[in-house]
C-alpha positions as a Markdown table, in Angstrom:
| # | Residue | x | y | z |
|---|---|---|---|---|
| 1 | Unk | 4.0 | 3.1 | -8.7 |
| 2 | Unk | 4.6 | 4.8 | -5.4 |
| 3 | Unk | 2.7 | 4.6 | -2.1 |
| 4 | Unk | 0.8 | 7.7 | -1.0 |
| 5 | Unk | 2.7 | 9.5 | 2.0 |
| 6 | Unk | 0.2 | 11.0 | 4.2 |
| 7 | Unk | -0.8 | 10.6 | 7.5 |
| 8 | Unk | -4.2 | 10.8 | 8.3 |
| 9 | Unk | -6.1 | 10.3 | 11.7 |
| 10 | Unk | -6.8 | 7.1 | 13.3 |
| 11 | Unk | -5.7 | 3.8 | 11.6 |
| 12 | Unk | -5.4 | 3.1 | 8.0 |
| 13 | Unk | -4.3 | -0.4 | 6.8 |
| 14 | Unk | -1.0 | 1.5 | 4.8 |
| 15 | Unk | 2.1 | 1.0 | 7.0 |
| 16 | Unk | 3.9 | 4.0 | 7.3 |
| 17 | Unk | 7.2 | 1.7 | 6.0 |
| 18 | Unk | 5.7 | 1.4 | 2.7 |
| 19 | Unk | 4.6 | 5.4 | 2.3 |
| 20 | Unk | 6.3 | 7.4 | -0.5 |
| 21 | Unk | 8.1 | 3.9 | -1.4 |
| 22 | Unk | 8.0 | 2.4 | -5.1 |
| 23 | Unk | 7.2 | -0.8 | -5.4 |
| 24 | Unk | 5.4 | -3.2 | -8.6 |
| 25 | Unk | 2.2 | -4.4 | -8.7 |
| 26 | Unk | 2.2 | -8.2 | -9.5 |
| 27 | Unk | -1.4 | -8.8 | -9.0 |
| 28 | Unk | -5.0 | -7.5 | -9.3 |
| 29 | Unk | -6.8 | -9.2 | -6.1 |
| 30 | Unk | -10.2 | -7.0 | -7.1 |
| 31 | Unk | -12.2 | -4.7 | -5.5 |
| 32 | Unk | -13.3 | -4.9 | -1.4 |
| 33 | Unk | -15.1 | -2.6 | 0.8 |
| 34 | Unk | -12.5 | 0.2 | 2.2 |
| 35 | Unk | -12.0 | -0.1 | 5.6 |
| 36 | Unk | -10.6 | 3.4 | 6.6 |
| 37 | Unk | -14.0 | 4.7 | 5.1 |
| 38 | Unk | -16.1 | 2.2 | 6.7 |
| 39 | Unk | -14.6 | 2.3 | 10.1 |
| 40 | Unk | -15.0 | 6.4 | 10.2 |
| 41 | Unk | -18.4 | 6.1 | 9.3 |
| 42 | Unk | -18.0 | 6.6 | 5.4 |
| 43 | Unk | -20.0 | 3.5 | 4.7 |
| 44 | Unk | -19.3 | 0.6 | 2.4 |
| 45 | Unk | -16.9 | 2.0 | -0.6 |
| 46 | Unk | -15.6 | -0.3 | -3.0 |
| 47 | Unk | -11.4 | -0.4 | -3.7 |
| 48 | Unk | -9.6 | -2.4 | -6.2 |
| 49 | Unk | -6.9 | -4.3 | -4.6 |
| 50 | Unk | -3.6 | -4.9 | -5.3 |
| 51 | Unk | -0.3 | -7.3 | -4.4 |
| 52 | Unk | 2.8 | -5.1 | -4.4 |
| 53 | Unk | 6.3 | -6.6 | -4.3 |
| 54 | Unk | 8.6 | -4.1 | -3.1 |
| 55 | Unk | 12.5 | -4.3 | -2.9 |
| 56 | Unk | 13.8 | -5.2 | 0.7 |
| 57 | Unk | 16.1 | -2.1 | -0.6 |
| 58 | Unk | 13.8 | 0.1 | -1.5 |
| 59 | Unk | 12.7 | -0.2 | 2.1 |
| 60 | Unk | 15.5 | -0.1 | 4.0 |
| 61 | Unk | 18.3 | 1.2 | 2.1 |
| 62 | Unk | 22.0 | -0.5 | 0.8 |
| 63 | Unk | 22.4 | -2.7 | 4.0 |
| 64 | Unk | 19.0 | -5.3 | 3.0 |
| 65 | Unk | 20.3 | -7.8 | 0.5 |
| 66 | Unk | 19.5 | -6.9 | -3.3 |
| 67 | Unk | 17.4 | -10.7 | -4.0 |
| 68 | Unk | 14.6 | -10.1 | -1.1 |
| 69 | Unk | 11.8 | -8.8 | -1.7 |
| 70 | Unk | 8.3 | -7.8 | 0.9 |
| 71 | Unk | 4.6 | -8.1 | -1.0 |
| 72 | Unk | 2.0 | -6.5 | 0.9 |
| 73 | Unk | -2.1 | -6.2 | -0.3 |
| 74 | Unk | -2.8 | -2.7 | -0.1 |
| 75 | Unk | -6.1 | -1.0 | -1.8 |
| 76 | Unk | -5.9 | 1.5 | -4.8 |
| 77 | Unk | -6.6 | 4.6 | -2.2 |
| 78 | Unk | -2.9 | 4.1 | -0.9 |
| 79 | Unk | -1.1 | 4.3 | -4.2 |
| 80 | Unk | -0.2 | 7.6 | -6.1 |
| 81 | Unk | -0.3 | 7.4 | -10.1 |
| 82 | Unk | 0.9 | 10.5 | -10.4 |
């Protein structure tokens, strides 16, 4: 699956080095309130979580060593199914 690339006003908890990147998910951590919602007003929204292992070169290219690999916790909201 591939991170969403947007880039949307104020903070979101998405670092833009992981936007329009493909990564794995490798675990379901379940579903916490949305802070980008929350913090803008939007109330408490429930969002499935989710570990992510990407390649170190998937993230920055040829020159990061093929066995390392980042996992970062990022809500359903950031990632694009499509």
């Amino acid at each position: 699956m591939r991170v969403r690339e947007w880039h949307p006003v104020g903070h979101t908890r998405a670092p833009r080095y992981v936007q329009g990147k493909y990564g794995e998910i490798v675990r379901a951590d379940g579903a916490f309130s949305f802070p980008d919602f929350e913090a803008h007003g939007g109330g408490t929204v429930l969002d499935p979580t989710y570990s992510v292992r990407f390649t170190a070169r998937e993230l920055w290219g040829d020159a990061a060593s093929a066995r390392d690999s980042v996992h970062l916790d990022l809500f359903d909201d950031y990632l694009d199914r499509g």
